[in-house]
Every structure is written in structure tokens, then in C-alpha cells.
C-alpha positions as CSV (number, residue, x, y, z in Angstrom):
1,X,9.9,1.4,-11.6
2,X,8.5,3.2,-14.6
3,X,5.9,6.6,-13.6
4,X,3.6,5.7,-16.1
5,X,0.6,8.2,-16.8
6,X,-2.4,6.1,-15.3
7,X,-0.5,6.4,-12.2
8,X,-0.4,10.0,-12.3
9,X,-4.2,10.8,-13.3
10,X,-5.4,9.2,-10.4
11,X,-8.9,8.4,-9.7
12,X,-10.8,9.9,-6.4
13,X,-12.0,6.9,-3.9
14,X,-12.6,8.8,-0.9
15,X,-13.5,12.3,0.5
16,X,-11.1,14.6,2.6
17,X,-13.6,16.0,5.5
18,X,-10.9,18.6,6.0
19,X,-9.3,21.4,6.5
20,X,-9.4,21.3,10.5
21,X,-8.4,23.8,13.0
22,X,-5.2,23.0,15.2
23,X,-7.7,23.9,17.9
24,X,-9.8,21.0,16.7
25,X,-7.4,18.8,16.4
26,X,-5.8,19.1,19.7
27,X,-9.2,19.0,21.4
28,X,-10.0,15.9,19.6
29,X,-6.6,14.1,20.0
30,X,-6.4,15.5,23.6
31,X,-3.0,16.6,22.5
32,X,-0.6,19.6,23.3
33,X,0.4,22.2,20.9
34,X,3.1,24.1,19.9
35,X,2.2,27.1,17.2
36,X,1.8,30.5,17.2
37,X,-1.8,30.2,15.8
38,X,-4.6,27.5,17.2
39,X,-6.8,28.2,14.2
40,X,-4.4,27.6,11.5
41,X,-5.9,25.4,9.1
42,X,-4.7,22.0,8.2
43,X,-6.3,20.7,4.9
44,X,-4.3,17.3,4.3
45,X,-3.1,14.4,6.3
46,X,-0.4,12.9,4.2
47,X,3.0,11.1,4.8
48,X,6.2,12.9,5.6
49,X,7.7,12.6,2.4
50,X,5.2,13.9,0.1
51,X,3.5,16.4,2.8
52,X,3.7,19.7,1.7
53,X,2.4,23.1,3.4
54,X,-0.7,23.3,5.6
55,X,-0.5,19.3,5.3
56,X,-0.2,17.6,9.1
57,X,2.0,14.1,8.6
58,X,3.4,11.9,11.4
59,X,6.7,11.3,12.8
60,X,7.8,8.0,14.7
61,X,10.4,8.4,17.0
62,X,13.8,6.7,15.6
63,X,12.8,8.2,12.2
64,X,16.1,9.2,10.5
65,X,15.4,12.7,8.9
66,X,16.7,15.9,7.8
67,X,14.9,19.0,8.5
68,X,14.8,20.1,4.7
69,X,13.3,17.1,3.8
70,X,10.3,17.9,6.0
71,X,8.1,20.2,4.1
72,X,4.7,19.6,6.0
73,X,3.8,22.8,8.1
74,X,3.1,20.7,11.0
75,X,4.2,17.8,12.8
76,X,2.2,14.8,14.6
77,X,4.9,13.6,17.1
78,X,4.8,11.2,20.5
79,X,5.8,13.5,23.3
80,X,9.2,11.7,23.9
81,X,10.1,12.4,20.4
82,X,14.1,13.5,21.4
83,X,13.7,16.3,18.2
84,X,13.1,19.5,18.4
85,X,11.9,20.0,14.7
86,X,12.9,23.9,15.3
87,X,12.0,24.8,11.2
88,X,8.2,23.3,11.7
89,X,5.8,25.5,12.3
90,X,3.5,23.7,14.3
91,X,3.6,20.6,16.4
92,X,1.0,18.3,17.9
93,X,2.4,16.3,20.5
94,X,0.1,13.2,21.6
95,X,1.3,10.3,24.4
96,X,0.3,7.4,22.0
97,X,1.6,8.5,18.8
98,X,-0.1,5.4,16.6
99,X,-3.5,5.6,18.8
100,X,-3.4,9.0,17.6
101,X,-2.6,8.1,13.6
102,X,-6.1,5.8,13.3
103,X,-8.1,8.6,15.3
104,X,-6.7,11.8,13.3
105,X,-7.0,9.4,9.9
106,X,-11.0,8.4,10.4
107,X,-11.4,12.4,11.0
108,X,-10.0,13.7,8.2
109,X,-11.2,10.5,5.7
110,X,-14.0,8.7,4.9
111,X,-15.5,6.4,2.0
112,X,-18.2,7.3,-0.5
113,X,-21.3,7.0,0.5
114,X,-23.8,5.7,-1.6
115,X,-25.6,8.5,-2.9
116,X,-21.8,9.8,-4.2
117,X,-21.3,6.6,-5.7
118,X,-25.3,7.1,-7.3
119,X,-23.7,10.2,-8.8
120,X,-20.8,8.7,-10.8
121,X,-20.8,8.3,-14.5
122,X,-22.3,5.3,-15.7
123,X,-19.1,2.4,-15.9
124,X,-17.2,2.8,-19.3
125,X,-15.6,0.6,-21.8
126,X,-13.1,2.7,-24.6
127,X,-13.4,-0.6,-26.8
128,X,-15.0,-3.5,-27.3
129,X,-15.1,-6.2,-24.4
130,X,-13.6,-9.7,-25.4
131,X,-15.9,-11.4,-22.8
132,X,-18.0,-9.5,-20.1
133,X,-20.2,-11.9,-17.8
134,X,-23.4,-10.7,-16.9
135,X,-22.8,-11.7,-13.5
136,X,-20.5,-9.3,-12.8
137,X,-20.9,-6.2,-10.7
138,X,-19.3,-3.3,-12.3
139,X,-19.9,0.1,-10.0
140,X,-20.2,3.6,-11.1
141,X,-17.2,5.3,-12.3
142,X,-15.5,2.6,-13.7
143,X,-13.3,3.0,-17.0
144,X,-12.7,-0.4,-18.5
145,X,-10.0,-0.1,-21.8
146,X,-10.5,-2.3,-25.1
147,X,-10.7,-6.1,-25.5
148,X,-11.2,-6.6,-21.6
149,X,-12.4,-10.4,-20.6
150,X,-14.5,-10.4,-17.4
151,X,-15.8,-13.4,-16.0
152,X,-18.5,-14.7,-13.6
153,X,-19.2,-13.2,-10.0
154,X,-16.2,-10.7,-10.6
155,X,-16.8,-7.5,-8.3
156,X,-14.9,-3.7,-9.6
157,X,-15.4,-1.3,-7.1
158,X,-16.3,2.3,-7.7
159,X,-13.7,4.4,-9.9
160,X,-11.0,2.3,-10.6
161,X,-9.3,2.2,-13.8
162,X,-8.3,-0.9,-16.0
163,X,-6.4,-0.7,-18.9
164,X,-6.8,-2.9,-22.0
165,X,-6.2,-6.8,-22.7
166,X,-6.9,-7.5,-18.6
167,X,-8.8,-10.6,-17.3
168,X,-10.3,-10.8,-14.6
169,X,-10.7,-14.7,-13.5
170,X,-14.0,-15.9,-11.8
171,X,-15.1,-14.1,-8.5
172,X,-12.0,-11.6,-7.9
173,X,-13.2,-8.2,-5.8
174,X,-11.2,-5.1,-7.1
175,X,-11.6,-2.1,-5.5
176,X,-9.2,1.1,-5.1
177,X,-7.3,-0.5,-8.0
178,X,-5.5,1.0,-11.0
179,X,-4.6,-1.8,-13.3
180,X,-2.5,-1.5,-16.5
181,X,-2.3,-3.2,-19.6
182,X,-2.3,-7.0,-20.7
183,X,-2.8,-7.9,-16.9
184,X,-4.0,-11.1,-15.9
185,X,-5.4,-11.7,-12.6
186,X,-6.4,-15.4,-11.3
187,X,-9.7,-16.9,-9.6
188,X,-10.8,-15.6,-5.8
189,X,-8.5,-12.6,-5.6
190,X,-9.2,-9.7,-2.9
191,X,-7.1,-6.3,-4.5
192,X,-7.5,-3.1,-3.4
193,X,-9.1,-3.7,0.1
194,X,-7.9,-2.1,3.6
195,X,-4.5,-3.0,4.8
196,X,-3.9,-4.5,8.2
197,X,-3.2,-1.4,10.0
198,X,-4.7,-0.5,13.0
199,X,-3.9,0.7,16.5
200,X,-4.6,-1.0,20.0
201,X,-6.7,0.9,21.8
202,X,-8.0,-1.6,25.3
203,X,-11.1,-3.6,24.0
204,X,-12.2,-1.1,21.0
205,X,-9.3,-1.0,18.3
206,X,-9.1,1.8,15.6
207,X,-8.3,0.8,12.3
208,X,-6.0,3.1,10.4
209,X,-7.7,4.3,7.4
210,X,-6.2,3.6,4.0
211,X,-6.4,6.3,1.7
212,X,-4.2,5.2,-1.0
213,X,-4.4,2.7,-3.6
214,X,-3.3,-0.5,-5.5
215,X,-1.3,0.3,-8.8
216,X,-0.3,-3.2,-11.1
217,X,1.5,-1.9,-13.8
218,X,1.4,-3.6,-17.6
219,X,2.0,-7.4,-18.0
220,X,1.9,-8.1,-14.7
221,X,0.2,-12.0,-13.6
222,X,-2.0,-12.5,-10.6
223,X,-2.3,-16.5,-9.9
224,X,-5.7,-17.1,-7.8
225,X,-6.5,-16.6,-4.5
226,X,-4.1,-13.6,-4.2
227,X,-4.7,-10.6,-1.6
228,X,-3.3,-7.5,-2.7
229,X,-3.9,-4.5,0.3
230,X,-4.2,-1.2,-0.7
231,X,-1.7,1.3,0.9
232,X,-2.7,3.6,3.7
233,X,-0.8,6.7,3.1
234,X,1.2,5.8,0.5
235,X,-0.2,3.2,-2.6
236,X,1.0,-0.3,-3.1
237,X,2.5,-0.9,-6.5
238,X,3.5,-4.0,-8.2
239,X,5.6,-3.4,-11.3
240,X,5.9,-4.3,-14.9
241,X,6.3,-7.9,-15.4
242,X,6.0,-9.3,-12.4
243,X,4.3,-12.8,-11.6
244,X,2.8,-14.0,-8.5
245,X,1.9,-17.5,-8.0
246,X,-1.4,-18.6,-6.3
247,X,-1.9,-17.4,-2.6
248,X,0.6,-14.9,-2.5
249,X,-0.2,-11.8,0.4
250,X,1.5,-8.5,-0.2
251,X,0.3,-5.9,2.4
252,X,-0.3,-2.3,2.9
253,X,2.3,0.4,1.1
254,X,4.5,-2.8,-0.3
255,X,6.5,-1.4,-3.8
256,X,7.7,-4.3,-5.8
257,X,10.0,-3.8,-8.9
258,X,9.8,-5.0,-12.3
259,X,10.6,-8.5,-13.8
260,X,10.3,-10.3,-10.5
261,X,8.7,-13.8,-9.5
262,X,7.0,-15.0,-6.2
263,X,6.4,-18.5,-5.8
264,X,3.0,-19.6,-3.9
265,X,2.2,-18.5,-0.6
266,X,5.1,-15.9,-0.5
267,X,3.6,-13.1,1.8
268,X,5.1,-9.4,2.2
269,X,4.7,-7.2,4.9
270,X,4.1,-3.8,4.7
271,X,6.4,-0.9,3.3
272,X,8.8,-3.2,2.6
273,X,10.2,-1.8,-1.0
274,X,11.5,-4.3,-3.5
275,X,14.0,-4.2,-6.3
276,X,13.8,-5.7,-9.8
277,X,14.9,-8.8,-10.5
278,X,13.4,-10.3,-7.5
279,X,12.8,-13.9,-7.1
280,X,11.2,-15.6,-4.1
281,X,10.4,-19.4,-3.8
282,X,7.3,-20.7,-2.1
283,X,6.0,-19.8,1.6
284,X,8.5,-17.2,1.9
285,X,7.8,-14.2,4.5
286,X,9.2,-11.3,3.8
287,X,9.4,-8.9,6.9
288,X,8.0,-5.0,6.9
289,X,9.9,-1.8,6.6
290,X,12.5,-3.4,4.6
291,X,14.6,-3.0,1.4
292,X,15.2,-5.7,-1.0
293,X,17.7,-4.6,-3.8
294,X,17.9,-6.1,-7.2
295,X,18.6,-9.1,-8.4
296,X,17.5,-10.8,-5.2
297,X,17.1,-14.7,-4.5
298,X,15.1,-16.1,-1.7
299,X,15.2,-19.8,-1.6
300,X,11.8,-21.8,-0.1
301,X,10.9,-21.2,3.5
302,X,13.2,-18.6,4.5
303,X,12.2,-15.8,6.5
304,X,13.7,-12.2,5.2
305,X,14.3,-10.2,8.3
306,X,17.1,-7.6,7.5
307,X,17.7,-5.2,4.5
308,X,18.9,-7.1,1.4
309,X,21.7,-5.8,-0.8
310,X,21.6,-6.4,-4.4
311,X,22.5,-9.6,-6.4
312,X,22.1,-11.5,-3.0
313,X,20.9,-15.2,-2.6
314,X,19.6,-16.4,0.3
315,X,18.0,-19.4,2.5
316,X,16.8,-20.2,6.0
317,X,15.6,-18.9,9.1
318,X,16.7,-15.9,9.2
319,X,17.6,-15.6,5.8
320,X,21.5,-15.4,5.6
321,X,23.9,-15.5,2.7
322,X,23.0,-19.4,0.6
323,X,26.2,-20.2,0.3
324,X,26.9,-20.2,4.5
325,X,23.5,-21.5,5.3
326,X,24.8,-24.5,3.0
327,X,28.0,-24.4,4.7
328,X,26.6,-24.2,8.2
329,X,24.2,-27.3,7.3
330,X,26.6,-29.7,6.0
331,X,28.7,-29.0,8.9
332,X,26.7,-29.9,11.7
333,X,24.3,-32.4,10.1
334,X,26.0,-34.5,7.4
335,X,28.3,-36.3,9.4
């Protein structure tokens, strides 16, 4: 997956109400503390592998780390975390370690408000429009590149970015979006909205708040009725070339390679990272926290519930190697 430059000038769709005290943070977390200093200063919550000093970033418990990976100056951990994270400065130890994620993310982050939004630059196109309905709502802060075709009761959310030669079929929502060139998105699609992330918490859940974004790369095909979740501390990308198929779901903090294909109502759950290559046919689920490598089949219906090596094809429930499942089906039911 290519770093291309509109990834890296990223636009600004929400505000960081930091830095916060560790004092304030344990008091509002209820939490204990290990540092040398309850008024250091945290100004960032950000995930553990691109957290950086006087960032706080979470921990789970089986996560497999070395301590110079860690570069965050302090730790959000459960209490029966077995580590003892001796190079981190400071630790905030909490008893429900995900109840704790949603609360310490809504403190630190919030959305524009409107009056921030008011303030934005006008919308602008860097060329001419092929086709811009006037039914669409285009917010503040919008840049829109050359020879874009926008059709009826399309919606693009503050800030987001959109290269050139992109259409955007009837009555698809964008928001917290970066879009790249000669993109084509279908009918009905939701991109860039808040992932399904959220912690139990009795009879008043707390949703995790999403601070990152959706990033679809150049030549990249949307069919319609697609939902595309922005990350929450990571972004979800979809890379060059790739092709979904009508009512395909790809959740929160998903990375797909290039040059892959997903076949209608193929649905991805989050952080899973995919390969290039990848080729899925329709109604497949593809679990979360997963790694697909490259050159990856997935035949129709099957449920991906395990890592994937490369140049693997597979079918059923759970997905296994094609070639038993076959072998396993003719045995026991063509007799």
C-alpha cells in the first residue's frame, strides 16, 4: 500500500480538548496511578504504535509487545495486566480497561461545532466540475479536484478532500473522508461515519469516539449501498484498485491492499488488515483483528476466522484450505 501525499497532509475533523493532568485523569477514570508526578501533562490519546511522548495510549492484556516499541510516556492498562512496563513512565491502571477507552476518548475528543464549521473556507473546486447537482450539500472546508461529477442529494461533510475525476452517485453521505483520484462511488453509500465501537457500560453504553478517518486511494470502485466506517484511532484505508460490489460493510480501522475484489454483501470486521490480491465472493464475513496475506481467495459464504497466509484459497464455515473442504464434502455426502 502506496503512502501517497493526500494521505499525509491530512485534513483536521475534530478538536483535541487536551492536554490533561494525570491528576485529572485518574480522578475522572477513578483509576490508580503509578508516576512520579500527578500533574504531568498528557496532550494526545493515540494508539500504541504511533504514540509518542507525553501521548497516553491503551494496552489490552494478551497484547504481544516489546518495550522499545512503546514510545508513549504513559500507559492505560486493566489492573490485571501481568506486565510490569518498567521503561514507561507513567501508568493508569483502571478495572475495566475498555469502559475506560470510550470515557478517556469523549474527554479528550470532540466534533466541530457549528460555529467552527461557520468558520471554514468556503468549499473549493481546483477545476472545473463535470456535473455538480444543485441538490447537493457541500459543507465548509471542502476541496473538490478537477472534472468532479456530483449528483443529486449527495451529502460531503466538512473538510474532506476529493481528488479529481470522482463520482459521487445519487444520495451517498461522505464525511471524514479523503478520496483519491478517478474514484467511483455507487448510489446510497454511508463513508466516513463512526465505527461500531463502543463499551458496555449497564443500561447507558459509551461509544468509543472515532478520531480517524476513511482514506480510498486512486481508481478505487464503490458499488451502491456500501458502508465504509471511519477508523477510531487508526484510519481505514482501501487501496489502489480495489472494487467493491454493492452492499459490501468494512468496519472501523479495516486496511485493504491494492488490486483486490469483494463480491456483494462481503462484510469486514474491524482491524483486520488485508493483502493485495485479494478476492472474496459474495456474503463473505471476514472476522476482526486478523491478517489476510496476498493473493488471497475466499469462495462464497465462507466465514474467515483465523489469520490467512498468502496465495491461500479457501471455502466454508470456517474457512479452511478449498481443496480439503472439497475433499471433506465429497466424502461424506456424494455417496
Amino acid at each position: 500500500m502506496k503512502n501517497k501525499s493526500y494521505q499525509t497532509d491530512h485534513p483536521k475533523f475534530y478538536n483535541n480538548l487536551g492536554p490533561f493532568s494525570l491528576k485529572q485523569i485518574r480522578e475522572y477514570l477513578d483509576a490508580d496511578i503509578v508516576s512520579d508526578n500527578d500533574d504531568y501533562l498528557i496532550e494526545d490519546f493515540k494508539n500504541i504504535e504511533i504514540a509518542e511522548n507525553n501521548h497516553i495510549a491503551f494496552v489490552n492484556d494478551n497484547y504481544d509487545y516489546s518495550s522499545e516499541q512503546i514510545k508513549a510516556s504513559t500507559l492505560l492498562i486493566s489492573k490485571s495486566n501481568p506486565n510490569k512496563f518498567n521503561n514507561c513512565k507513567n501508568l493508569v491502571k483502571v478495572d475495566n480497561l475498555h469502559l475506560s477507552i470510550s470515557k478517556l476518548s469523549n474527554l479528550f475528543f470532540e466534533d466541530f461545532d457549528d460555529e467552527q464549521i461557520k468558520s471554514l473556507n468556503k468549499n473549493i473546486f481546483t477545476g472545473k466540475p463535470h456535473f455538480l447537482d444543485d441538490s447537493a450539500i457541500i459543507s465548509n472546508g471542502v476541496i473538490i479536484g478537477n472534472n468532479a461529477n456530483i449528483k443529486s442529494g449527495v451529502m460531503i461533510g466538512y473538510n474532506c478532500k476529493i481528488g479529481n475525476n470522482v463520482t459521487i452517485e445519487n444520495n451517498t453521505i461522505l464525511s471524514n473522508s479523503i478520496i483519491g483520484d478517478n474514484v467511483n462511488i455507487g448510489r446510497n453509500c454511508s463513508i466516513g461515519q463512526q465505527g461500531f465501537g463502543f463499551a458496555f457500560n449497564d443500561s447507558n453504553n459509551i461509544n468509543i469516539y472515532h478520531k480517524g478517518s476513511v482514506i480510498i486511494q486512486n481508481n478505487v470502485q464503490i458499488g451502491s449501498n456500501c458502508c465504509i466506517d471511519r477508523g477510531s484511532f487508526n484510519h481505514t484505508v482501501i487501496g489502489e484498485n480495489t472494487y467493491f460490489d454493492n452492499m459490501c460493510h468494512i468496519a472501523h480501522n479495516v486496511e485493504i491492499g491494492n488490486n483486490c475484489a469483494f463480491a456483494a454483501m462481503t462484510g469486514i470486521a474491524g482491524s483486520t488488515k488485508i493483502g493485495n490480491y485479494v478476492l472474496t465472493g459474495g456474503q463473505v464475513g471476514i472476522g476482526g483483528h486478523l491478517k489476510i496475506g496476498n493473493n488471497v481467495e475466499v469462495a462464497a459464504k465462507s466465514a474467515v476466522l483465523n489469520n490467512i497466509e498468502n496465495n491461500s484459497k479457501l471455502m466454508g464455515i470456517p474457512a479452511i484450505n478449498r481443496f480439503t473442504y472439497l475433499k471433506s464434502f465429497k466424502k461424506n455426502y456424494e455417496r
